[in-house]
Structure formats: C-alpha cells, structure tokens
N, CA, C and O atoms as a Maestro MAE file, in Angstrom:
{
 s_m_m2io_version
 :::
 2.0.0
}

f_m_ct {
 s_m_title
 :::
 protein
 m_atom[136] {
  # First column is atom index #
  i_m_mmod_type
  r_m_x_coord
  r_m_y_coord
  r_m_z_coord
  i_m_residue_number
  s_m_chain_name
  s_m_pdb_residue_name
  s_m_pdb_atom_name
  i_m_atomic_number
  :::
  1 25 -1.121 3.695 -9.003 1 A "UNK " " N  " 7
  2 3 -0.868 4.931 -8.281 1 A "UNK " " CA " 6
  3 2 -1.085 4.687 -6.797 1 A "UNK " " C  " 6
  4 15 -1.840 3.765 -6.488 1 A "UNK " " O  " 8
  5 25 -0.447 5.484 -5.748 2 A "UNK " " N  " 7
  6 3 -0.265 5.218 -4.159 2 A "UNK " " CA " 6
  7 2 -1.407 6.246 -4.267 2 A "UNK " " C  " 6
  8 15 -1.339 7.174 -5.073 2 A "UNK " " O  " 8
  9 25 -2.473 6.066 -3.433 3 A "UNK " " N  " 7
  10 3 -3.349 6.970 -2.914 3 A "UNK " " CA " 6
  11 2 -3.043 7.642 -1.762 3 A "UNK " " C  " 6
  12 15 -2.956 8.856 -1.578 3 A "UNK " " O  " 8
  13 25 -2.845 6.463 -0.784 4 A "UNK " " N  " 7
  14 3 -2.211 6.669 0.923 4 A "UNK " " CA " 6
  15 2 -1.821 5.702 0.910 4 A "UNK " " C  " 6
  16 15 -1.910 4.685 0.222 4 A "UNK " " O  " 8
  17 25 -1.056 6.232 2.240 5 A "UNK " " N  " 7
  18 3 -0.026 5.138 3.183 5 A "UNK " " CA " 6
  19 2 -0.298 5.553 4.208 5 A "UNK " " C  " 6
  20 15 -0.803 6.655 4.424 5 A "UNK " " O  " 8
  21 25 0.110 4.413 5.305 6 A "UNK " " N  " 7
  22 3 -0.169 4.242 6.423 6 A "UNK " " CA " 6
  23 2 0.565 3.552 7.399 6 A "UNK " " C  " 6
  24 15 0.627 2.323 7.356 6 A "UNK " " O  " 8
  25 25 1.077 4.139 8.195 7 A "UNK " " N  " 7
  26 3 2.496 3.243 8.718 7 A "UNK " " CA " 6
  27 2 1.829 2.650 10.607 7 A "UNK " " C  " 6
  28 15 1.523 3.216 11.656 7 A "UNK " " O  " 8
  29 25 1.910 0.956 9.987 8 A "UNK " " N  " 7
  30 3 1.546 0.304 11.242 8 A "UNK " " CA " 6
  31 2 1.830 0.386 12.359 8 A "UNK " " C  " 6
  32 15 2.468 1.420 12.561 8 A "UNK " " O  " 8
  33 25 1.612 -0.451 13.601 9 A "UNK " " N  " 7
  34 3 2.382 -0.115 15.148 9 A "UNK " " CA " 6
  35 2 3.402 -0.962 15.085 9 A "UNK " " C  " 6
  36 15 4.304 -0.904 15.919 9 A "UNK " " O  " 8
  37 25 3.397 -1.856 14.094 10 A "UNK " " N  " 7
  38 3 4.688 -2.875 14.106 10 A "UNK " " CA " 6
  39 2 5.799 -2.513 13.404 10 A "UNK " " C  " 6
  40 15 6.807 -3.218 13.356 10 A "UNK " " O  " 8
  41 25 5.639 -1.069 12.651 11 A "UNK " " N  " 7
  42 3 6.517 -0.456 11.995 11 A "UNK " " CA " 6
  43 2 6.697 -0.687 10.715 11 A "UNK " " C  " 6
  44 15 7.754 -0.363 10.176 11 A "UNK " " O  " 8
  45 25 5.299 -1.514 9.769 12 A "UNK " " N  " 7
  46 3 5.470 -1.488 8.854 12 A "UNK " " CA " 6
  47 2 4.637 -0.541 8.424 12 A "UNK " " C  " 6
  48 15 3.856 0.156 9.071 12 A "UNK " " O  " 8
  49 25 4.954 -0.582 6.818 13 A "UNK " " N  " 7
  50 3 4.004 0.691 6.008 13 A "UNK " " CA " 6
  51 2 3.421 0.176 5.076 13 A "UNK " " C  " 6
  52 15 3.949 -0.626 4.305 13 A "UNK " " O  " 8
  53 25 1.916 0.677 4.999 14 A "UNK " " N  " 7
  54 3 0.891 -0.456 4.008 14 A "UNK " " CA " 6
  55 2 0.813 0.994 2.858 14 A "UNK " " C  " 6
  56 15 1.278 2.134 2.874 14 A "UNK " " O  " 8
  57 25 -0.048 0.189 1.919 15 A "UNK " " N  " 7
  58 3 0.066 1.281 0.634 15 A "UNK " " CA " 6
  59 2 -1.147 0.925 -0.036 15 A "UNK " " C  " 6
  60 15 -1.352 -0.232 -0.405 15 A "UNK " " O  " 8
  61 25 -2.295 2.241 -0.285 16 A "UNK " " N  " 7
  62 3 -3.335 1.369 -0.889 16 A "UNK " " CA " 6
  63 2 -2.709 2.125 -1.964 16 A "UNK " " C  " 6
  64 15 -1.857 3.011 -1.884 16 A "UNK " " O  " 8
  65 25 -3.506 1.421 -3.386 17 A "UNK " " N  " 7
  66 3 -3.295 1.285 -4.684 17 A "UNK " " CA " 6
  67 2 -4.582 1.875 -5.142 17 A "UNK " " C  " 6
  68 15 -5.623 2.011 -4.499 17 A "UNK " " O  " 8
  69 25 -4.251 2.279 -6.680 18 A "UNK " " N  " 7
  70 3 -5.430 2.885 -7.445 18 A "UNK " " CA " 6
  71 2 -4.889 2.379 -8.483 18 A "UNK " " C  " 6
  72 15 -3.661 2.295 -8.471 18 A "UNK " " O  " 8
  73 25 -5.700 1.853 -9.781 19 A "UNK " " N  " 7
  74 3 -5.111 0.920 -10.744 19 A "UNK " " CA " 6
  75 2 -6.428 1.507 -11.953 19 A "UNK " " C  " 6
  76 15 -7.483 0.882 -11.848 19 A "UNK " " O  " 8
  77 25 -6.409 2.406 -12.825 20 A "UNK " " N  " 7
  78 3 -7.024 2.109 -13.906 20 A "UNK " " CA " 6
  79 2 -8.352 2.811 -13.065 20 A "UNK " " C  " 6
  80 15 -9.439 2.532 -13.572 20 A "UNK " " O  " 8
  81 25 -8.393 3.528 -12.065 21 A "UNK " " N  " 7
  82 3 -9.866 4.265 -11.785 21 A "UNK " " CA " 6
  83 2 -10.327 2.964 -10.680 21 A "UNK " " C  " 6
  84 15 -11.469 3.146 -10.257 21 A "UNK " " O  " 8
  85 25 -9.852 2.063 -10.296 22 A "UNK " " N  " 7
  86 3 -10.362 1.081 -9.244 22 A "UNK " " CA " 6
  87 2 -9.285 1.327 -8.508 22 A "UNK " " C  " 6
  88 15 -8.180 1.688 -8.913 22 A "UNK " " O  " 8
  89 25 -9.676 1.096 -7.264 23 A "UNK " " N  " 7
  90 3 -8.567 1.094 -5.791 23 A "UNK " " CA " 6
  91 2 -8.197 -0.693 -5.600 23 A "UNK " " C  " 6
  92 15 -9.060 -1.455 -5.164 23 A "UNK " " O  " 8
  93 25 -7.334 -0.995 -5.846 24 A "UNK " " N  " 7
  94 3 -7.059 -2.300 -5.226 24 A "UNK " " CA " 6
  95 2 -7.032 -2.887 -3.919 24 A "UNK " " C  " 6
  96 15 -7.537 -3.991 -3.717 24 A "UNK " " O  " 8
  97 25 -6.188 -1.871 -2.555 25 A "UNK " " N  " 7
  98 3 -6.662 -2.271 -1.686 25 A "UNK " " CA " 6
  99 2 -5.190 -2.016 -1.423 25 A "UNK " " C  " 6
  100 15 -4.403 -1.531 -2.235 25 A "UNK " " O  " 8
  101 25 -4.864 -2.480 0.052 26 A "UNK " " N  " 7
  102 3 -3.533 -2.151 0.455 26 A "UNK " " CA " 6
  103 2 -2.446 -2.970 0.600 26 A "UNK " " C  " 6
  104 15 -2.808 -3.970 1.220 26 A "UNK " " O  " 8
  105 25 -1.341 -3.014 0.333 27 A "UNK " " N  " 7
  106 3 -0.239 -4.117 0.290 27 A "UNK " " CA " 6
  107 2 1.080 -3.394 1.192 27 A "UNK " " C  " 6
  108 15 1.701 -2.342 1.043 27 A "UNK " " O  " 8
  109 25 1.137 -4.146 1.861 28 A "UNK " " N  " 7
  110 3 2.583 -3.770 2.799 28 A "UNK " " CA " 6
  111 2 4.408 -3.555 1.764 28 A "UNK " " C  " 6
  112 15 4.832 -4.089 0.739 28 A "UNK " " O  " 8
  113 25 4.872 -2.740 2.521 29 A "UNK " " N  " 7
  114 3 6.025 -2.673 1.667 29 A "UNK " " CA " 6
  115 2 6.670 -3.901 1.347 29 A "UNK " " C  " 6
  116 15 7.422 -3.982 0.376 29 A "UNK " " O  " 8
  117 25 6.362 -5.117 2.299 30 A "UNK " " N  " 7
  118 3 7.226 -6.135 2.221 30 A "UNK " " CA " 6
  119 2 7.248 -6.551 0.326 30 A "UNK " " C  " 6
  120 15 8.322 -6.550 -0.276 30 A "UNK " " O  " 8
  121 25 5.910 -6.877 -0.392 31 A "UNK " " N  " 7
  122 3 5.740 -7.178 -1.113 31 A "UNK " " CA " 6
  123 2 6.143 -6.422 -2.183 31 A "UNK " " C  " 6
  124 15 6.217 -6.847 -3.336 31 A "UNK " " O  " 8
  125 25 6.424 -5.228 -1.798 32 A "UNK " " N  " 7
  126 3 6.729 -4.252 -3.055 32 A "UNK " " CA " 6
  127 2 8.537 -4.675 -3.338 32 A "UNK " " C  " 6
  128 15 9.095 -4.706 -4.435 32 A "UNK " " O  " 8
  129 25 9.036 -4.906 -2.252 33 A "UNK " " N  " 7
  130 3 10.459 -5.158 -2.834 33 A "UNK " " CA " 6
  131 2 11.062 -6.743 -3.261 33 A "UNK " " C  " 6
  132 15 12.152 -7.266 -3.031 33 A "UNK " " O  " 8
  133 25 10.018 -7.170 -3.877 34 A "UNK " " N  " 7
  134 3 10.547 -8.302 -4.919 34 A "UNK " " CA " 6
  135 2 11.317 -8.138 -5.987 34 A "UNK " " C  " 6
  136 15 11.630 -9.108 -6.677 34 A "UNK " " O  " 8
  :::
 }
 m_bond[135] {
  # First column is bond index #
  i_m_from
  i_m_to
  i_m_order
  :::
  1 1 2 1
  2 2 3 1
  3 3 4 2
  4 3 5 1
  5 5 6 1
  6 6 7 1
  7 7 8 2
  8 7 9 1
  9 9 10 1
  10 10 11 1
  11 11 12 2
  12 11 13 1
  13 13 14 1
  14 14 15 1
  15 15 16 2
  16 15 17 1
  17 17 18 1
  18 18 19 1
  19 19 20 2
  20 19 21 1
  21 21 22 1
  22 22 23 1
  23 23 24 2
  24 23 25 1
  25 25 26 1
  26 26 27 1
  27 27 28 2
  28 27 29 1
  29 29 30 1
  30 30 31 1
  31 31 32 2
  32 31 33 1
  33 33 34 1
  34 34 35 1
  35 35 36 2
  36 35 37 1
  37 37 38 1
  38 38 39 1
  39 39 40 2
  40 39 41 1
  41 41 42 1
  42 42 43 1
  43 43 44 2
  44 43 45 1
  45 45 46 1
  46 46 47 1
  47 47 48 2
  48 47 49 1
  49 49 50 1
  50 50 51 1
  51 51 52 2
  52 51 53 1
  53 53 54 1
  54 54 55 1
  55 55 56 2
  56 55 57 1
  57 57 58 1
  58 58 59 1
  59 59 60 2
  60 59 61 1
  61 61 62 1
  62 62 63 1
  63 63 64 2
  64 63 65 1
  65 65 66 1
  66 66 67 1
  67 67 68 2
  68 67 69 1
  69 69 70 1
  70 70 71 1
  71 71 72 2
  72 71 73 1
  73 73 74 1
  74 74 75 1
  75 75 76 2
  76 75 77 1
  77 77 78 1
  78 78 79 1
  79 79 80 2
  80 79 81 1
  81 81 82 1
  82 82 83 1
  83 83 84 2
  84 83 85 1
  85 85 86 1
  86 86 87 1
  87 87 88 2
  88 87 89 1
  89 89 90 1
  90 90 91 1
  91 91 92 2
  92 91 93 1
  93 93 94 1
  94 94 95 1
  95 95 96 2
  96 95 97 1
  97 97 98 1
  98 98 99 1
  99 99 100 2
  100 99 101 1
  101 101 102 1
  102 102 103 1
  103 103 104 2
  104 103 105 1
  105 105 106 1
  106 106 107 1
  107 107 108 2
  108 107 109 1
  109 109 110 1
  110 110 111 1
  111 111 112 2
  112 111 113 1
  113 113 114 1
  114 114 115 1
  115 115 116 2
  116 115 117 1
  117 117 118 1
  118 118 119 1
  119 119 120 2
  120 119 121 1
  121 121 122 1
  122 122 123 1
  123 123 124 2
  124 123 125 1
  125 125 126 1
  126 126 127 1
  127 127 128 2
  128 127 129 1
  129 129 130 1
  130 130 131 1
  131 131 132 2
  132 131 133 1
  133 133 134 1
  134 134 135 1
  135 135 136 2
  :::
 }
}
C-alpha cells in the first residue's frame, strides 16, 4: 500500500510503502515501471 508520496526538486516522485503492517521505506517511480 502507498502511504505518501512526495515529489522531489529534480522532479521525481518517491513513494513510501506499507507491506503487511511494516512500512518499507520509499522507492522512486523509476523502479516501479519495470
């Protein structure tokens, strides 16, 4: 699940994660479109 997002000064957008009741931490969109 996306908790928040947060859109950088470089114009990217990070995304923290919630997984199972733990927060994973945040991953940039780059990685999401594999």
């Amino acid at each position: 699940t996306i908790i928040q997002s947060a859109k950088l000064s470089n114009g990217l957008t990070t995304y923290q994660f919630q997984l199972n009741g733990k927060t994973i931490g945040w991953v940039d969109s780059r990685a999401l479109k594999k």
